[in-house]
N, C-alpha and C positions, 0 to 999 in steps of 0.2 A: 472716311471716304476712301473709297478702292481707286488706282489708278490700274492703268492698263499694265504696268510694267508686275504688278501684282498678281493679275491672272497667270504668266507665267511659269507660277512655279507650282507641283503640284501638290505640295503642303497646304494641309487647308489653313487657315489666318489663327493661331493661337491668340492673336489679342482679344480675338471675339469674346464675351461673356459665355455666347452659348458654346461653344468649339471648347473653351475650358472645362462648364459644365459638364458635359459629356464626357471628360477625359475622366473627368473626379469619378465619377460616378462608374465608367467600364474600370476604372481602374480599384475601387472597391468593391464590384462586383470581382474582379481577379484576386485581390486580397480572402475573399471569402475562399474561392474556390481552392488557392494555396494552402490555405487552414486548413481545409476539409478535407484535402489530399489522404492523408496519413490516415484517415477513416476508414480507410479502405484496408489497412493492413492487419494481419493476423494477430492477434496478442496485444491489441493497442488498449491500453489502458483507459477504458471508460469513464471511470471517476474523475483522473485526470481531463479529462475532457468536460464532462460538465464543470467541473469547478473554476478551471482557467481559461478556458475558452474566450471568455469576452474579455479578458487583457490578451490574453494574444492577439488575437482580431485587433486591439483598440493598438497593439504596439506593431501590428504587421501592418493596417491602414496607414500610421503616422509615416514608416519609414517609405511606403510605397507611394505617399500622396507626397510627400517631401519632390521623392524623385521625382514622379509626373511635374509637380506644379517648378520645378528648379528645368527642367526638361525644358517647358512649353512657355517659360517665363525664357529662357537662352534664343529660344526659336521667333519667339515672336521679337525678340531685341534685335536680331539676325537677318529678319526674311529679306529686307529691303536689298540686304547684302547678297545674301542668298538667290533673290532673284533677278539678281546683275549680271549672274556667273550663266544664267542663260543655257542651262542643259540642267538636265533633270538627275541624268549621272551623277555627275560631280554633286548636286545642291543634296541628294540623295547619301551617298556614299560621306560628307560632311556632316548633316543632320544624324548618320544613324555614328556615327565617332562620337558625336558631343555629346549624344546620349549614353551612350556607354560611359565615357566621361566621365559624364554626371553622375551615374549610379555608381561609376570607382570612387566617389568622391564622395557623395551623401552615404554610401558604405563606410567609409573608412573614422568619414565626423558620426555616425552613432556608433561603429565599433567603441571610438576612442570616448565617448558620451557614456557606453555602457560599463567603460571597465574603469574607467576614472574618477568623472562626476558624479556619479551615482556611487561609487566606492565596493565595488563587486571584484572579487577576485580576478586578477589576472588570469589570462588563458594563455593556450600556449600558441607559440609563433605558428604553428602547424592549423590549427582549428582560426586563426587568423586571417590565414591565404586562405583556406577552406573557404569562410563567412564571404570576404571580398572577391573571392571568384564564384562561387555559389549564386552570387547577385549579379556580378557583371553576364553569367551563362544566363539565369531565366533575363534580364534585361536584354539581350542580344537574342535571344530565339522570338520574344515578344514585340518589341520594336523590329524586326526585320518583317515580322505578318503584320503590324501596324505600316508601315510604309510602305509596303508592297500593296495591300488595301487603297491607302492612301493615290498611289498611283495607280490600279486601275481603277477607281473611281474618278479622278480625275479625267482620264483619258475617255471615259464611256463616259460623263459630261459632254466634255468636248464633242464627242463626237453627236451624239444628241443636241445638242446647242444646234452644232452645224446642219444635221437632218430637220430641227425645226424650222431654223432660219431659210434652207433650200425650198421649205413647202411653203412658208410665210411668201417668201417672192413670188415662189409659181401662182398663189394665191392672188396677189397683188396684183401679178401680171394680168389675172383673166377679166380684172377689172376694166371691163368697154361702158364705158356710161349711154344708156339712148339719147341721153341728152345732148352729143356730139353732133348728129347732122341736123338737128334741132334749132343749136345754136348757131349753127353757121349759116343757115336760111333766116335766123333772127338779123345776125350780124348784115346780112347782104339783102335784106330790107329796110333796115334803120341806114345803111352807109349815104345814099341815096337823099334822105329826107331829113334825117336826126344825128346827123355826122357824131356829136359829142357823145350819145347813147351807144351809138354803135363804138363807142372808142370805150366806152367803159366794160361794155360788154367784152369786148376785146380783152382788156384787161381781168375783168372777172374769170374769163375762161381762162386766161395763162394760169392763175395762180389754180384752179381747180384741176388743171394737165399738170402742174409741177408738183401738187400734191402727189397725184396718182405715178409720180417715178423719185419717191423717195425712200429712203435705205427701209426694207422690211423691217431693220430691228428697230427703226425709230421710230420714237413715239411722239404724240402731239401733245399737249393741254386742253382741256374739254373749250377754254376760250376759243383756241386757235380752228378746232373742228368745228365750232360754232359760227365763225364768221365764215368758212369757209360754206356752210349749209346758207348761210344768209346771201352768198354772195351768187350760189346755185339760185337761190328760189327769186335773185332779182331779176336773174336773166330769164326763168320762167314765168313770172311776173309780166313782164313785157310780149312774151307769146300767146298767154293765157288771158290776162287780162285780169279783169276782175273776176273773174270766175274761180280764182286762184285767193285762200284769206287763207292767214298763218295764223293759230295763236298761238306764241310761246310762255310756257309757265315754267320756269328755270330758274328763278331765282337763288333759292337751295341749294344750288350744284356747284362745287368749289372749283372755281376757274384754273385755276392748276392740277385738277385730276390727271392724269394722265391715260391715254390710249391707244390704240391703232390708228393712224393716220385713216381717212375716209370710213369708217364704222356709220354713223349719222346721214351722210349723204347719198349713199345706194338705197339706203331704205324711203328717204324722203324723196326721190326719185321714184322709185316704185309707188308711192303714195299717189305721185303724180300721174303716170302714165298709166297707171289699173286704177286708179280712184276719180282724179279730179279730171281728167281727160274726156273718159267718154262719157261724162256726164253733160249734156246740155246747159243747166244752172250751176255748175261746178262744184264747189263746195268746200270746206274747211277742213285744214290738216292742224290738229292739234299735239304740240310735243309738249307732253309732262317728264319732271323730274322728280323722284325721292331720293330725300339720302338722308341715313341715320347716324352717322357719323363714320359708317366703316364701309356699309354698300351703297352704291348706286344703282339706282334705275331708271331708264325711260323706256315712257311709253308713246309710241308714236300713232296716231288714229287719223283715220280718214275714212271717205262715207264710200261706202260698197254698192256699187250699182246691181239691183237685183235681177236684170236681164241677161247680165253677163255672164261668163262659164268664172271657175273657183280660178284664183291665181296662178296659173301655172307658171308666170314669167316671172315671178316672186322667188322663186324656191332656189336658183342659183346663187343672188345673191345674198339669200339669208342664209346660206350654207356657206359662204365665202366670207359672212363675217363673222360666222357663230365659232368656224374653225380658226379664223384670224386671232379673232379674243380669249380662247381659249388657248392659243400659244404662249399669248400676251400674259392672260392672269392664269393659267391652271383649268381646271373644272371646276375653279369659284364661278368663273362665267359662266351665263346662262343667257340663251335667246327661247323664247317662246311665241308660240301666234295665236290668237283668238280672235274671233269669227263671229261677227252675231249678225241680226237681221239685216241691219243696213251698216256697219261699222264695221273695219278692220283694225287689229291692234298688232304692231309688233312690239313685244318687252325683250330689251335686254337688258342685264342687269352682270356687275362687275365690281369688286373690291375696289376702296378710295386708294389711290397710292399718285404722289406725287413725284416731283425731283429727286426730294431728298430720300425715299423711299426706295427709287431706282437704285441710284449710285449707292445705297447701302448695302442692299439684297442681291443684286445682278450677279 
């Protein structure tokens, strides 16, 4: 699990499995390309090349994967250290020394590997320094474009995080529910007659306004969005009346999913004020769930009055959460509408990811 003090630095996390993968693998794609170099020159001996090729390769991979994994095995023992020191300079200018380092150092145990253990003639102290600087030069021009990468990647992160998160609030911010002078013409009819109703009402509303001023980047549990729609459709309940029936079929849906705060309750809203409202005999707002173990989806429906004009009071907020959920998950997310004679649907549908999910990926 990442702490904050982790984001800091802008090495990405070597203890990762996948961040090491990727290293093996750019870094045997660069063991090829080293091999191959010498292809290119005049007079090179072809024969020799198909015949030893794949022991070079298999003795130029070992000593290169040696460094990478001695490299990223130091770094990731480090980072915590590393990202104490709190400047990207110094954490930077450290990390590319120990890699150097490191390659003087896995240089010198296969130099002394090749002319001892193995029992191969000595070479001369000249073609020695040659082998050990030869390695520490390509290590030092390669690690200086891997961390310079390294860091502006990080920083064009950053700065995208911060562009999404800025549009997440403006997004949040536009959020005016109709239900607002609604409720307070509920609340100052019931005060009057139903004193305890109107006090609960009361209460329903706080937690439905405190929702709607919480951090953009934070997210809820499908439970938490759920009582929070339940506790919406009690207070229209009470305006409506019976003209107002819920069925909810949710069972499926893993109550720690996690999401955008208020996603579920602008749409059930709109169900309410273009569906069940101007209808004389009201009608039923049904929420389905699927989930197959990796997406979700709901489907929210309600009856379509066929005298009315096409929804146009729909279309801000489905655009307000289509773009919210889509910060959240990517362009996994998807919101759709469909329309039929007497029925409105809106599908949104969104990759399962919990707690633990977050704090891993984030």
């Amino acid at each position: 699990m990442k702490t904050s003090t982790d984001d800091n630095l802008f090495l990405p996390d070597f203890c990762n499995v996948y961040t090491v993968f990727v290293g093996i693998v750019v870094t045997e794609l660069l063991a090829f390309v080293l091999l191959l170099a010498p292809l290119s020159k005049s007079g090179y001996d072809w024969n020799y090349a198909k015949k030893d090729f794949i022991n070079d390769l298999a003795m130029l991979s070992l000593f290169m994967q040696w460094v990478t994994l001695v490299s990223m095995g130091l770094l990731c023992l480090l980072r915590r250290w590393l990202c104490l020191l709190n400047s990207d300079i110094v954490a930077g200018i450290l990390s590319y020394l120990l890699i150097l380092m490191t390659t003087g150092v896995v240089s010198e145990f296969a130099w002394q590997l090749n002319e001892y253990m193995l029992s191969i003639a000595p070479a001369s102290a000249a073609h020695h320094q040659l082998f050990l600087w030869r390695n520490i030069g390509i290590s030092a021009i390669i690690s200086a474009i891997a961390l310079r990468y390294f860091y502006i990647q990080y920083h064009w992160k950053k700065e995208t995080e911060a562009l999404a998160l800025a549009r997440a609030q403006a997004l949040q911010a536009r959020i005016r529910p109709h239900f607002l002078f609604n409720c307070m013409n509920t609340i100052a009819s019931l005060i009057r007659f139903q004193p305890d109703k109107a006090e609960q009402v009361v209460l329903d509303f706080a937690d439905l306004f405190r929702a709607s001023l919480v951090d953009a980047k934070a997210s809820v549990t499908f439970q938490e969005e759920l009582a929070l729609c339940r506790q919406y459709l009690c207070i229209e309940a009470l305006r409506i009346g019976e003209r107002l029936q819920v069925v909810w079929q949710l069972d499926n849906i893993p109550d720690d999913a996690r999401l955008p705060p208020l996603c579920l309750q602008p749409l059930l809203e709109n169900a309410i004020y273009h569906g069940i409202q101007p209808l004389l005999e009201g009608g039923t707002i049904s929420i389905t769930g699927f989930f197959d173990g990796k997406h979700i989806q709901l489907d929210i429906e309600n009856p379509l009055a066929k005298t009315l004009s096409p929804h146009q009071g729909n279309r801000m907020a489905q655009q307000n959460i289509h773009q919210r959920l889509q910060i959240f998950y990517g362009t996994q997310a998807k919101l759709s509408v469909q329309r039929h004679a007497d029925t409105y649907h809106v599908i949104i549908s969104f990759p399962y990811k919990n707690q633990y999910d977050e704090d891993t990926y984030r």
